[in-house]
N, C-alpha and C positions, 0 to 999 in steps of 0.2 A: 500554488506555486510549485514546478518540479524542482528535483534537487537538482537540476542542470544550472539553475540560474541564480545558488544560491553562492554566497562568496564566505573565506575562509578566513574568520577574524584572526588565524595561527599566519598564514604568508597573505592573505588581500587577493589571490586568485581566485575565480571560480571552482568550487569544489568537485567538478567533472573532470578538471584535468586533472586534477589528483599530484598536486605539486610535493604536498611535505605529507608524513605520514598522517596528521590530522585528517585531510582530507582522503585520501586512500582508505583509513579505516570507516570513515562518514559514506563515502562512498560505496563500502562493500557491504555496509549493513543496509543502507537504501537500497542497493539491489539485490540483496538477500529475502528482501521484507517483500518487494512487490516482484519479483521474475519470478513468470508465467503467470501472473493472478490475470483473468480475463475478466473488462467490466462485465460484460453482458452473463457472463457463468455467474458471478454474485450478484445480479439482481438477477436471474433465475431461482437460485439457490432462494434469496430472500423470496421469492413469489411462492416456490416450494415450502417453503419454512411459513407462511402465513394462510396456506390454505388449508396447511398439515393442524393449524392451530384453529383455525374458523372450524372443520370439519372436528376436532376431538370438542370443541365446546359446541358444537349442535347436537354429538351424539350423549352429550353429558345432561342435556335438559330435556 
């Protein structure tokens, strides 16, 4: 679920309009947390990260 469709137990609106400070601060740390994270760059990152790990335990045996 995005935080677009979540609602705001503080006023009962949707937390993207950002009605009472509740949601405005809700709001700013979700898009704090994911703006610019790219899926496809974190599963590269991850495919990096597990071939980096496959390749140090073949040179270790």
């Amino acid at each position: 679920m995005t935080y677009d469709r979540l609602v705001c137990a503080n006023c009962a609106a949707p937390v993207s309009e950002g009605r009472c400070p509740v949601c405005r601060a809700h709001r700013q740390r979700q898009e704090s947390f994911f703006t610019g994270v790219n899926p496809m760059a974190l599963v590269a990152l991850l495919a990096v990260l597990i071939a980096a790990v496959a390749l140090l335990a073949h040179q270790t045996v």
